[in-house]
N, C-alpha and C positions, 0 to 999 in steps of 0.2 A: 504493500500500500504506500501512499505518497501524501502530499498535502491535499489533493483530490478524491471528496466526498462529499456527499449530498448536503448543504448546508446552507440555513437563512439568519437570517437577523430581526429582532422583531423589537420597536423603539415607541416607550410612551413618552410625548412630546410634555415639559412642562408648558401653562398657559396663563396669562396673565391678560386683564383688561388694564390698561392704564387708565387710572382717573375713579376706577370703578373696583376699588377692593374685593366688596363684597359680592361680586358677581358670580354668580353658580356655574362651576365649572363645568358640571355635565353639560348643561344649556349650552353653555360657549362654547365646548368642543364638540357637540352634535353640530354647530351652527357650521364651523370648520370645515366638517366632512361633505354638511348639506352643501355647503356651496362648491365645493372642489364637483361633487358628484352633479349637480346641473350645470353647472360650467361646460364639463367635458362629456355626459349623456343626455341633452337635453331632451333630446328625441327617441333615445333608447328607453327599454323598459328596464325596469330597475332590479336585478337576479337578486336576490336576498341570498344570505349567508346560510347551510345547511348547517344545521347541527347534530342531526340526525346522530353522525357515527362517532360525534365527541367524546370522550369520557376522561374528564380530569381528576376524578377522586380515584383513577384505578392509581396502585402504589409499586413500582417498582421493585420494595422486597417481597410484595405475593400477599398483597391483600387490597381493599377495595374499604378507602374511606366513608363512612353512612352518609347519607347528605345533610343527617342532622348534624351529626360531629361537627361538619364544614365550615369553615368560615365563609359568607357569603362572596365575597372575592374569589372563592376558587371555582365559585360555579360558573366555571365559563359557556358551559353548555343551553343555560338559558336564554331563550329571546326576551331581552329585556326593550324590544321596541326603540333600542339606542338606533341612532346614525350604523352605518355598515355597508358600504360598497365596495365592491371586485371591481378592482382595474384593470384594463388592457395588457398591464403588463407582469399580470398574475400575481399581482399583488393584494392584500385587504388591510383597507383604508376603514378603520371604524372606532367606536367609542367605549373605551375600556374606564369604565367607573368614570370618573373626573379625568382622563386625558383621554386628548387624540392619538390612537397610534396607527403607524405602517409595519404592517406585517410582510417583509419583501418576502417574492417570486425564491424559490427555491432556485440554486444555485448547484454550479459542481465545484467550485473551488475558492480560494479566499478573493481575487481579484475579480471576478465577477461578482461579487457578496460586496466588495467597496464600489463598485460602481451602482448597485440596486440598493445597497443605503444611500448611497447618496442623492441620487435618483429620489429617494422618499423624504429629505432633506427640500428639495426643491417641490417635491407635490407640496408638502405641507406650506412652502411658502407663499405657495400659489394661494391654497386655500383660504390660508389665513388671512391674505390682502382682499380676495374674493369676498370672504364674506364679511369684513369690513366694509365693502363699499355696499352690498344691500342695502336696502330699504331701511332704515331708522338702524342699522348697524354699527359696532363700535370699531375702532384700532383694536386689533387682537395682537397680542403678540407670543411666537410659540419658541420655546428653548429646548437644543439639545441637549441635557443635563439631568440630575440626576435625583435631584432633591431642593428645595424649598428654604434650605438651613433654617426649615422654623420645629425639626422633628420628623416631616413628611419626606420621602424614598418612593420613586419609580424607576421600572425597570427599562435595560435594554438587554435581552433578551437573543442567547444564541441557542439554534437546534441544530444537531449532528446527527448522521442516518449513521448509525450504527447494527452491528451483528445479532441478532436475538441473544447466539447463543453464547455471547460473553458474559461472564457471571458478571453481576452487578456489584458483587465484594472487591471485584477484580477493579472494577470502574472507582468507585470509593477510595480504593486505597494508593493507588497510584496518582489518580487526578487531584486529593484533597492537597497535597504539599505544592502539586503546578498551581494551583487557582491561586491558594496561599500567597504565594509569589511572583506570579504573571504580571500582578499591577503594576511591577519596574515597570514593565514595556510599556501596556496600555490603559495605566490608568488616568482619566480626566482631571485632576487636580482639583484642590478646592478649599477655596478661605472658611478656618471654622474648624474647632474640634469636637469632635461628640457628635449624636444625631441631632442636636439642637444646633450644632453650628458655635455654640457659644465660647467653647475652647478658644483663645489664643493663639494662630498662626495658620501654617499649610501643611496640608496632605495629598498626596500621590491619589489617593484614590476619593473618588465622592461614594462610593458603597461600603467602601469597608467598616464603618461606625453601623452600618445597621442589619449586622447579621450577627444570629444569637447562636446558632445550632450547628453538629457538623452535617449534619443528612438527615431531610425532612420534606416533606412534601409541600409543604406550605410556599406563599411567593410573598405575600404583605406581610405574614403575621410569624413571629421566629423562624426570620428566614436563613436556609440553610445554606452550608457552602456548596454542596454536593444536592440538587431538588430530586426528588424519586416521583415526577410525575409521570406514568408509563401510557403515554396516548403516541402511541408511535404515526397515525396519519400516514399509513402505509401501513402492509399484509404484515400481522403483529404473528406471523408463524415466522415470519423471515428475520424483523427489523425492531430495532425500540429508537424513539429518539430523545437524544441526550437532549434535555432541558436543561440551558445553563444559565442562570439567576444574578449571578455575582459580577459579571464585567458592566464597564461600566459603557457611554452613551460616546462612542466618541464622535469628535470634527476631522482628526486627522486621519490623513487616507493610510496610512506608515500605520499606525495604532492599529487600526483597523484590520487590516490586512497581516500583520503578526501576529494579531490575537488572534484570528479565525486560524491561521494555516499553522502554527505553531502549537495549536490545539489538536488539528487532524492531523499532524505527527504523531501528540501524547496519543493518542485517541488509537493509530496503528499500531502503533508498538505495543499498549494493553490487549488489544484482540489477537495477535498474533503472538502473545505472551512471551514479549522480550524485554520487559522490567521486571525487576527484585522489588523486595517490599523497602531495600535499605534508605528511601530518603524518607518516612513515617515523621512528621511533627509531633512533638508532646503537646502544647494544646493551641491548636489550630487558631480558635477564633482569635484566644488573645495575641499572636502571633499577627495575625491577619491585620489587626490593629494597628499594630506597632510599629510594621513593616509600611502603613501608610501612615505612620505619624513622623515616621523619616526621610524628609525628603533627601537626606546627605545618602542613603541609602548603604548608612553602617550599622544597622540593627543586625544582632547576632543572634539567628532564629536556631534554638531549640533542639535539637531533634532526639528520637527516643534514643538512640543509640548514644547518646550523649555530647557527639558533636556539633558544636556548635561553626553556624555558617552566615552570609550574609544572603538576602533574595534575590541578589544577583548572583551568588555562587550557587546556591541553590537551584536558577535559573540554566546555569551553568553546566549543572549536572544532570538536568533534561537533555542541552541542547548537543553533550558529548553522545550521550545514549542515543541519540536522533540520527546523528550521525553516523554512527558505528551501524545503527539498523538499519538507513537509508543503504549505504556500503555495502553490508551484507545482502541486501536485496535485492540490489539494482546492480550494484559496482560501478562502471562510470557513468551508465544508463539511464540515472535517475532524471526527469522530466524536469526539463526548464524551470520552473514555478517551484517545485520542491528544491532545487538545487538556489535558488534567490532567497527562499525562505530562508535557509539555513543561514544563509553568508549574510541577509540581514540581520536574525536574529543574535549571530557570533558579533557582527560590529557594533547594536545595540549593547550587548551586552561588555564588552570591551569598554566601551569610551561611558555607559555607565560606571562602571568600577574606579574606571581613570577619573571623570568628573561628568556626572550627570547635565550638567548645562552645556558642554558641548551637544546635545541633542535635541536645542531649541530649535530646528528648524526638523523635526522630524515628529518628537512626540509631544503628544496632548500637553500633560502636567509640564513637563520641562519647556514647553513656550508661553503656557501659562503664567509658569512661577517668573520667566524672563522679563516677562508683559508687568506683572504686580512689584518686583524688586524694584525694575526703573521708576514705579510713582513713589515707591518707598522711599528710593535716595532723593527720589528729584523735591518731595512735598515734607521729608522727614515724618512720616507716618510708619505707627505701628501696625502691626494685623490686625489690630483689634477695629481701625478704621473703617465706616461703613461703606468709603468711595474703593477700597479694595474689595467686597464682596459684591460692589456693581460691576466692576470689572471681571472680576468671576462669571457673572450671570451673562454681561454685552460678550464674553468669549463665544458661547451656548448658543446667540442670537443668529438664527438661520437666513434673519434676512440679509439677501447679499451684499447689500450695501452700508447696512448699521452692522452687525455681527464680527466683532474682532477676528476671531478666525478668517472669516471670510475675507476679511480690509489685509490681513498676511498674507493668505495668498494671491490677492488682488497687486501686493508690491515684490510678489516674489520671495517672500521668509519662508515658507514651509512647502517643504517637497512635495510632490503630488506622481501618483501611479498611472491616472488616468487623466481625460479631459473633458472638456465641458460637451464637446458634440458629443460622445461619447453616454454622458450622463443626461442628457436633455432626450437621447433617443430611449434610453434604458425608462424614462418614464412613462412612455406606453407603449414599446415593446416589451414582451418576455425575453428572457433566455430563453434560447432555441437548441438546450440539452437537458434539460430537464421536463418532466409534466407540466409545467407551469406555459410552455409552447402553447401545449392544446388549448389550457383554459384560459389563457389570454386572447387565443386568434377566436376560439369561439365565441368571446366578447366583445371582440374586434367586428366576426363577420356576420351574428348570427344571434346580436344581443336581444332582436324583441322575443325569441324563442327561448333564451337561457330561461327560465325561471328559477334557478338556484345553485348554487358550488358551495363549494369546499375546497379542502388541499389534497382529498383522497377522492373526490366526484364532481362531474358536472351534470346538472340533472335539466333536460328537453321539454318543453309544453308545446307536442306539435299538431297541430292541426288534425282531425279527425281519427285520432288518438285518446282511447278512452283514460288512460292513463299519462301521469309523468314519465319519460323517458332518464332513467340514472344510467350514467355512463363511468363506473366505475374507474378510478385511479388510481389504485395499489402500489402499481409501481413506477416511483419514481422517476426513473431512469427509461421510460417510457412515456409515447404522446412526445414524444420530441419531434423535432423537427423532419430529422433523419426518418423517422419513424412515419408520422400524420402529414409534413410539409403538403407530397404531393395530393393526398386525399382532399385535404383541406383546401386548395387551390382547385382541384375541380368538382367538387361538393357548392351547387353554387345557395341553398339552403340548409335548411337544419334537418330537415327531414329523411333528404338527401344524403347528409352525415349518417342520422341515426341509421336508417336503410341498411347502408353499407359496414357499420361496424356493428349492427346486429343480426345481417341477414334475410330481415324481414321487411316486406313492404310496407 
């Protein structure tokens, strides 16, 4: 295996009315989505979301949460009449409690995963201007981030197509010390310590303050480092997908792209069972913490064996292992994209060690912290200052024109993987290797007949059909383009589709 496998991103946007504190955030981010979804289907019929095949309280060690037990938050399976539309470009754009999020298009590997987030970076902004300008409508403004620093935490959210038959003890014990310490690379930064923010100075990570547990199924409520939600959204005899909770929301496209692929490395090496249990942390959360309360990135983490290490060394000792398995694998064979991952993730980890601010023009936190030290020297202000935690939040600010981040790479500070054609196409096309193909062109060519999808179905309402037509999506890696392209280009209806990939007239 390599750094290619099935993999998406899925990001709750913070929201804010200026001028209007108390504005009900479900309201505002339905309003978000209503207007993104007339904008760009005004004349389509609108597919509602299936929920049909969901099920979030099953648990990954072998049992099945009551829905009394549940926190209401994890019932994701209810139609709660929020905002929810399927984009073109296989994406689902809807309203998860009090935030907007984009659920991108399933993916096969980390560089197309930075280009469909960010792709969902620009829907959202579309939206949010959109429906500011309605009818009696406000200035919305939406942030990529992570938290509120008033106690409040949302997610950005990674899923990995993984093996059924990997044991899940297997998953746990290897992944808990990589998450531990991943945040060198990509965590977002952020003025504020504790989940209230109130702490004195900066942290690496905007998540790491608000997780209690090491492995739990929960996503708001004692959130865990390791989530056991087993809704694989694909044939659950074949596949489970890793639910990842803990990383955080980033802008940079570097961040981005080593957290995804430096993941589907840890990720091959546990199914093909080529890690030892030797790097085990003695206690995780607190580790977890501490490791983002140092930005100098000299915390000496723990581990049961007694050694003590830094989370770049630690980091370090992934990224030998990755190597050595990559080698054995492939030998000099290994594929483009897997062979960049490594040699980025070696040089990240290098000139962290050396001095982490050499990495302002790559990673999140370290152009962050670059951005908030110069108002420091220049205004003589501590952390504790309130104009350093707006500068935190204008980083997050997706509009392209006000959002720090954005005004960086607008002068050239921060590298970039991909480009703007690039990402302007990615927001209503699908990728064209993965399922996400089918249910995109189907909403492309065939929307007044969708009446509903998902990530594992597209379900037909055709004409002199006494029934809904479900067109099953099990497999991922399938309905590509390779695959449906030419059906779907002479298919010139839906009925005409169903016909032919059911057989029947």
């Amino acid at each position: 295996m390599s750094v290619r496998r099935v993999m998406g991103i899925e990001t709750e946007y913070g929201i804010s009315v200026p001028g209007q504190p108390g504005a009900n955030a479900m309201v505002t981010s339905s309003q978000v989505v209503n207007a993104y979804q007339a904008a760009t289907a005004a004349r389509a019929r609108r597919a509602r979301w299936d929920f049909e095949e969901e099920n979030p309280l099953r648990d990954a060690r072998g049992f099945d949460l009551t829905r009394e037990a549940a926190d209401s938050s994890q019932l994701t399976d209810e139609d709660l009449g929020l905002a929810n539309v399927i984009l073109t470009n296989g994406a689902r754009l809807y309203v998860d409690h009090a935030h907007p999020e984009y659920s991108a298009p399933e993916c096969t590997n980390p560089l197309a995963a930075v280009i469909w987030d960010k792709a969902g970076e620009r829907v959202m902004a579309e939206a949010a201007s959109r429906a500011g300008e309605m009818p009696g409508g406000a200035a919305i403004q939406l942030y990529k981030n992570n938290t509120d620093n008033k106690g409040a935490s949302y997610g950005c959210h990674e899923n990995y197509l993984m093996r059924r038959a990997t044991p899940f003890a297997d998953i746990v014990r290897h992944l808990t010390p990589f998450f531990v310490s991943r945040q060198v690379v990509c965590g977002a930064g952020r003025v504020g310590l504790g989940a209230d923010g109130r702490g004195e100075g900066f942290q690496v990570s905007q998540r790491a303050d608000f997780f209690e547990v090491e492995v739990g199924l929960e996503t708001t409520l004692k959130r865990p480092i390791i989530n056991t939600r087993d809704e694989p959204h694909a044939d659950p005899e074949k596949y489970r997908r890793l639910h990842v909770i803990i990383g955080d929301a980033n802008m940079s496209e570097i961040s981005t792209y080593l957290k995804l692929g430096t993941t589907a490395l840890v990720l091959a090496m546990i199914e093909d069972k080529f890690l030892d249990g030797d790097l085990a942390v003695e206690a995780p959360i607190a580790e977890l913490r501490a490791i983002s309360h140092d930005h100098e990135c000299r915390h000496l983490v723990l581990l049961r064996d007694g050694r003590r290490m830094t989370a770049v060394q630690l980091q370090m000792e992934y990224l030998e292992r990755a190597r050595k398995y990559v080698e054995d694998r492939f030998g000099t064979g290994a594929d483009d994209m897997t062979v960049d991952v490594l040699d980025r993730w070696e040089s990240v980890l290098n000139r962290l060690a050396e001095d982490p601010m050499m990495l302002s023009r790559e990673l999140d936190w370290v152009a962050k912290l670059e951005l908030l030290e110069g108002y420091r020297r220049r205004d003589g202000i501590g952390w504790n200052h309130p104009r350093l935690q707006l500068v935190d939040l204008q980083y997050s600010d997706i509009r392209p024109d006000r959002g720090l981040y954005n005004r960086l790479i607008a002068r050239g500070r921060m590298m970039r993987l991909t480009d703007d054609a690039a990402i302007a196409r990615a927001m209503y096309e699908p990728p064209d290797d993965t399922r996400a193909y089918f249910r995109g062109r189907c909403l492309q060519k065939y929307a007044d007949a969708v009446a509903a999808a998902s990530w594992d179905s597209v379900i037909f309402d055709i004409p002199g059909r006494e029934s809904l037509q479900r067109v099953p999506t099990l497999e991922p890696l399938r309905g590509t383009r390779a695959h449906v392209g030419s059906l779907l280009d002479r298919c010139s209806n839906a009925a005409d589709l169903v016909s032919a990939l059911t057989g029947r007239d």
